[in-house]
Legacy VTK file of the C-alpha trace (Angstrom):
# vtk DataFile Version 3.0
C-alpha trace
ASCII
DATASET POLYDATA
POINTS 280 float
-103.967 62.466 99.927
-102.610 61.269 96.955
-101.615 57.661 96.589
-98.245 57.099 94.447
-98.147 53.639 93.426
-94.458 52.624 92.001
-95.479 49.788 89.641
-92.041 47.928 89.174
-92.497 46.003 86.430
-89.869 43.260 85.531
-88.805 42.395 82.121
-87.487 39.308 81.193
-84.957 39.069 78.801
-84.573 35.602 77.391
-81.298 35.281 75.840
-80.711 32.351 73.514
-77.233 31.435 72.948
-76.886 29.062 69.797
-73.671 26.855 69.781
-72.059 26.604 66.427
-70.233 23.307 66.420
-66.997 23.621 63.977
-66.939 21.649 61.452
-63.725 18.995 62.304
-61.500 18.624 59.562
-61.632 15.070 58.090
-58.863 12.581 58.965
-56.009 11.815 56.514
-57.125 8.479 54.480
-53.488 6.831 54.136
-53.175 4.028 51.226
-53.205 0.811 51.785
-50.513 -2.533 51.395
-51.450 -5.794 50.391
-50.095 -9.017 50.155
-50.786 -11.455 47.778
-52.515 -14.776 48.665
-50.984 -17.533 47.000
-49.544 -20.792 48.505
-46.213 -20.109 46.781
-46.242 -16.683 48.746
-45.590 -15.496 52.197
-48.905 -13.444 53.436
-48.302 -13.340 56.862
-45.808 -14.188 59.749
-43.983 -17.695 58.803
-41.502 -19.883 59.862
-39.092 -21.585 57.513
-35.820 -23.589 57.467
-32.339 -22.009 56.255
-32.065 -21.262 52.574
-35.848 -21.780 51.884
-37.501 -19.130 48.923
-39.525 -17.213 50.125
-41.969 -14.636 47.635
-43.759 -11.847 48.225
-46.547 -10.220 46.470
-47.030 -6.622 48.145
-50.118 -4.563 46.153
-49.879 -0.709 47.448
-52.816 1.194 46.561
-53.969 4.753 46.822
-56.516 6.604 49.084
-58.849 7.639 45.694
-56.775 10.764 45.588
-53.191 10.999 46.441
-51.092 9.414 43.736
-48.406 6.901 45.251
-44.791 8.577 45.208
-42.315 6.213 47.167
-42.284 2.513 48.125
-39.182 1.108 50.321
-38.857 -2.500 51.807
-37.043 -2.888 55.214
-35.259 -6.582 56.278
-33.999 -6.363 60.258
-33.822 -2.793 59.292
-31.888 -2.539 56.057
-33.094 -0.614 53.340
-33.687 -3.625 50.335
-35.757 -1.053 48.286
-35.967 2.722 47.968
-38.292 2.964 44.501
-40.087 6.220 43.760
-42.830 6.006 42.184
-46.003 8.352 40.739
-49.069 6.223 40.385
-52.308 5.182 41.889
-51.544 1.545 42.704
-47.834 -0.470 42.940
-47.413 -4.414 42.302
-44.291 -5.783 43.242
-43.096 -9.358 43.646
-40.060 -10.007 44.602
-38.544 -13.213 46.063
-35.764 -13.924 48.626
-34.394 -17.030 50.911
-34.347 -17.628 54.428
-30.915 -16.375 56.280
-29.162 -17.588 59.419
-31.464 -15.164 61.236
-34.035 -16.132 64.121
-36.241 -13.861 62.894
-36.391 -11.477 59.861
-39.104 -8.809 60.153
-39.609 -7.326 56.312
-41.417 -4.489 56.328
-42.955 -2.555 53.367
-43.897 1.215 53.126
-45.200 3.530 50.936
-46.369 7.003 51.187
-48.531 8.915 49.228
-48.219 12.762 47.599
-49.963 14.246 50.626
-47.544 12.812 53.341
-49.881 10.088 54.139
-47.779 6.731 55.035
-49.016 2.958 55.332
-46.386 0.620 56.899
-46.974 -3.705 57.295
-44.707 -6.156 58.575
-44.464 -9.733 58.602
-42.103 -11.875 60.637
-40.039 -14.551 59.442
-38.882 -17.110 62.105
-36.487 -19.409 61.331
-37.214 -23.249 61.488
-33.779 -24.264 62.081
-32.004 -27.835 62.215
-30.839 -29.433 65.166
-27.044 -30.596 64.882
-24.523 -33.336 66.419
-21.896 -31.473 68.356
-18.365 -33.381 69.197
-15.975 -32.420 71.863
-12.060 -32.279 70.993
-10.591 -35.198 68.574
-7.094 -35.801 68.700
-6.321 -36.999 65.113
-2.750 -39.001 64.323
-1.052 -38.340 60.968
0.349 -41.784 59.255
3.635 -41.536 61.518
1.555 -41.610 64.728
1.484 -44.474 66.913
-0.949 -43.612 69.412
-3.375 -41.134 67.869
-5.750 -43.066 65.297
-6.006 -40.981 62.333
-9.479 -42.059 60.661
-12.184 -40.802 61.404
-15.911 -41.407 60.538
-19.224 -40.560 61.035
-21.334 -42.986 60.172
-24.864 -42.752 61.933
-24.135 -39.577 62.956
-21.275 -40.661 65.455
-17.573 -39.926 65.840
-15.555 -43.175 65.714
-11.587 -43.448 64.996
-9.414 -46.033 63.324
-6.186 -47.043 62.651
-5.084 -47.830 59.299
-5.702 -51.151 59.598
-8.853 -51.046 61.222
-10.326 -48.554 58.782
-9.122 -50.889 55.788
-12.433 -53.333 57.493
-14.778 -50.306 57.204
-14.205 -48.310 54.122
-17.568 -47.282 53.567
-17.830 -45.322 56.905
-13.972 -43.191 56.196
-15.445 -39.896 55.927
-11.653 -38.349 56.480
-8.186 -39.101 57.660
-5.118 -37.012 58.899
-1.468 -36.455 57.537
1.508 -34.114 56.806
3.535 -33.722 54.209
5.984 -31.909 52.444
4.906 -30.007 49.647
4.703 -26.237 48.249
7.571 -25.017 49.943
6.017 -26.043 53.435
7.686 -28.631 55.685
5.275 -30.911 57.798
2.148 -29.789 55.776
-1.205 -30.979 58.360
-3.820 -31.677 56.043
-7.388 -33.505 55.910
-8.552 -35.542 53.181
-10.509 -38.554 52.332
-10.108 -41.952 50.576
-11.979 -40.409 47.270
-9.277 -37.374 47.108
-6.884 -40.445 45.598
-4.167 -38.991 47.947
-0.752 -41.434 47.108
2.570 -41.536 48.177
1.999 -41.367 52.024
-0.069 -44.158 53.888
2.112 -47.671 52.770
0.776 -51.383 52.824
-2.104 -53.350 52.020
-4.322 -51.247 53.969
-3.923 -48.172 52.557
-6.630 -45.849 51.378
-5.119 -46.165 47.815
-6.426 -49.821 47.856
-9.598 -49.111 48.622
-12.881 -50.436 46.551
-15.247 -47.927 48.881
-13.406 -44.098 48.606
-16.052 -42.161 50.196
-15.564 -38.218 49.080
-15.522 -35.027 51.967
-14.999 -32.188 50.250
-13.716 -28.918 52.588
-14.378 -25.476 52.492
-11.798 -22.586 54.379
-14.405 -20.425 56.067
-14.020 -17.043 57.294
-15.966 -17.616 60.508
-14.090 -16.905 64.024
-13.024 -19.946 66.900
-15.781 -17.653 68.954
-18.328 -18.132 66.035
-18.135 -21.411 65.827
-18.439 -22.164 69.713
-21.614 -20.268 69.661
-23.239 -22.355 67.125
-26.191 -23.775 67.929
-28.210 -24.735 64.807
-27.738 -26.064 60.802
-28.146 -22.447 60.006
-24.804 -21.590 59.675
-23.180 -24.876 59.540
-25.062 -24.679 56.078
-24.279 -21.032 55.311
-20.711 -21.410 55.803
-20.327 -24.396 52.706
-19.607 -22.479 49.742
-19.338 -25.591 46.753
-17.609 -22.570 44.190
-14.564 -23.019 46.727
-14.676 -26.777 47.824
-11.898 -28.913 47.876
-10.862 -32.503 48.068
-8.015 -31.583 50.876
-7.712 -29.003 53.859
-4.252 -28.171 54.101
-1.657 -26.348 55.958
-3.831 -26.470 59.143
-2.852 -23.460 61.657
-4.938 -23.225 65.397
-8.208 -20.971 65.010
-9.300 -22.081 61.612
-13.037 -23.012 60.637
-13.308 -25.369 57.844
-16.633 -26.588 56.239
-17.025 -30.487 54.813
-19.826 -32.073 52.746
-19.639 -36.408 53.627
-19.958 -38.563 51.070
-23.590 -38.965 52.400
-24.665 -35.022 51.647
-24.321 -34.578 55.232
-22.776 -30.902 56.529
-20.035 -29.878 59.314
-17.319 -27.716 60.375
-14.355 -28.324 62.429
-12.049 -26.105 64.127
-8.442 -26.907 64.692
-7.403 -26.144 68.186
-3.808 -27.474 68.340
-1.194 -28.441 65.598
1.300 -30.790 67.139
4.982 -31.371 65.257
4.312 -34.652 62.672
LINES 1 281
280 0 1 2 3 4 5 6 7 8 9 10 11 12 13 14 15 16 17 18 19 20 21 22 23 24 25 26 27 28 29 30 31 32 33 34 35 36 37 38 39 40 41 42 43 44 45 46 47 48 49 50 51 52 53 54 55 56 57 58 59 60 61 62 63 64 65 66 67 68 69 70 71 72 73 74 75 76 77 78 79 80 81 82 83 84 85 86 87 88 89 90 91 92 93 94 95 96 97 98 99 100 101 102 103 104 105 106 107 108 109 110 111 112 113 114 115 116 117 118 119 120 121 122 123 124 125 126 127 128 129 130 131 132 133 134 135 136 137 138 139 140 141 142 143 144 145 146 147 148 149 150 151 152 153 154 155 156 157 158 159 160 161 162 163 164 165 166 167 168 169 170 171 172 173 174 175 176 177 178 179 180 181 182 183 184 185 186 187 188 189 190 191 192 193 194 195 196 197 198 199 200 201 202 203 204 205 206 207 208 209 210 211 212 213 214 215 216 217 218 219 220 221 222 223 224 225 226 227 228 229 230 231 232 233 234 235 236 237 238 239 240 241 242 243 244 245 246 247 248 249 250 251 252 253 254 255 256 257 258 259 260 261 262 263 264 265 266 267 268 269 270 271 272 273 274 275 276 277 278 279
């Protein structure tokens, strides 16, 4: 008998599989902003008081192959600055002062000819002044018996006189009250002070006009609201509001709701706002 032998032979089939890894296309390289470092410029985030310069140095400059084409600079927001440019690097310096803000955040952009955008900020908080705050003053004209009508604020506090009594302390009459009849207006309320030479109203020895210390407040009409100026809370705008290209010696024709600004004799700052206007 014949022996079949089935021989099943196995073959192994090694199958290699190679991964290809795909080559990842290389991030966009945006420019970059700078600021210049200088003690006379702002760098970084700063405080600083109302009105205060500030400068800026910004230094854009390009990835090593995208030309710069636009560079804008932002305050709270607002476009300051819409330049467009073609170049590899930007200087610009530019200088500014600090508003009645809390905070101004100026930011600076510029973008490249390939899309590629850089942004920086820097915050600006303000360093404001505290202030003296006075509740209502009843202020008598020169007719008015009961009402004292000067008024001073010497070491930054609210006192009154009468005429006679301010004759003993004419170097702290910052202002005084009175009406009269002029420009076609009858009963004309108005604020002055001994240095605005006013005549013809206060009578005897003690008046102003025979002074030998006229201090000098100077007023400015503001636009600001009776709801603005309760909401005051710092120098800021106390300082914002004095505008010395419209100052003048008197404030007259006083009507309810008005803001005025002052400047003392002593440099010092305020506004008022009349909340009644009573006959003479």
């Amino acid at each position: 008998m014949k022996r079949i032998f089935a021989i099943l032979s196995l073959v192994l089939i090694s199958t290699t599989i190679i991964f290809i890894a795909c080559k990842k296309t290389d991030d966009p390289v945006p420019p970059t902003i700078s600021f210049k470092q200088s003690a006379d410029y702002v760098s970084a985030n700063a405080t600083a008081k109302y009105g205060d310069t500030l400068n800026f140095g910004i230094s854009a400059k390009y990835n090593g192959n995208d030309n710069l084409v636009k560079f804008q600079i932002f305050a709270n927001g607002n476009q300051m600055l819409d330049s467009t440019i073609n170049t590899q690097n930007f200087i610009f310096d530019f200088y500014t002062v600090k508003s009645i803000f809390d905070k101004e955040v100026w930011k600076f952009v510029t973008k490249d000819i390939a899309g590629n955008t850089k942004t920086d900020s820097i915050v600006i908080t303000g360093n404001f002044g505290q202030i003296n705050s006075y509740g209502a003053v009843t202020i008598g004209t020169q007719s008015n018996t009961t009402a004292k009508g000067f008024l001073s604020f010497s070491k930054s506090t609210e006192t009154q006189y009468s005429q006679d009594e301010a004759f003993n302390h004419q170097a702290d009459i910052d202002m005084f009250c009175f009406y009269e009849n002029t420009d076609g207006h009858v009963n004309l309320m108005t604020l002055a002070a001994p240095g605005s030479n006013i005549k013809g109203i206060f009578t005897g020895a003690s008046a102003p006009t025979n002074y030998t210390t006229k201090n000098l407040t100077f007023f400015v009409k503001t636009t600001l609201t009776a709801t603005q100026f309760d909401a005051i809370q710092n120098d800021a705008i106390i300082l914002a509001s004095y505008d010395p290209k419209n100052q003048y010696k008197k404030a007259n024709l006083l009507t309810v709701g008005q803001v005025y600004a002052f400047q003392l004799q002593s440099g010092k700052k305020g506004l008022y706002k009349v909340t009644a206007v009573d006959g003479t």
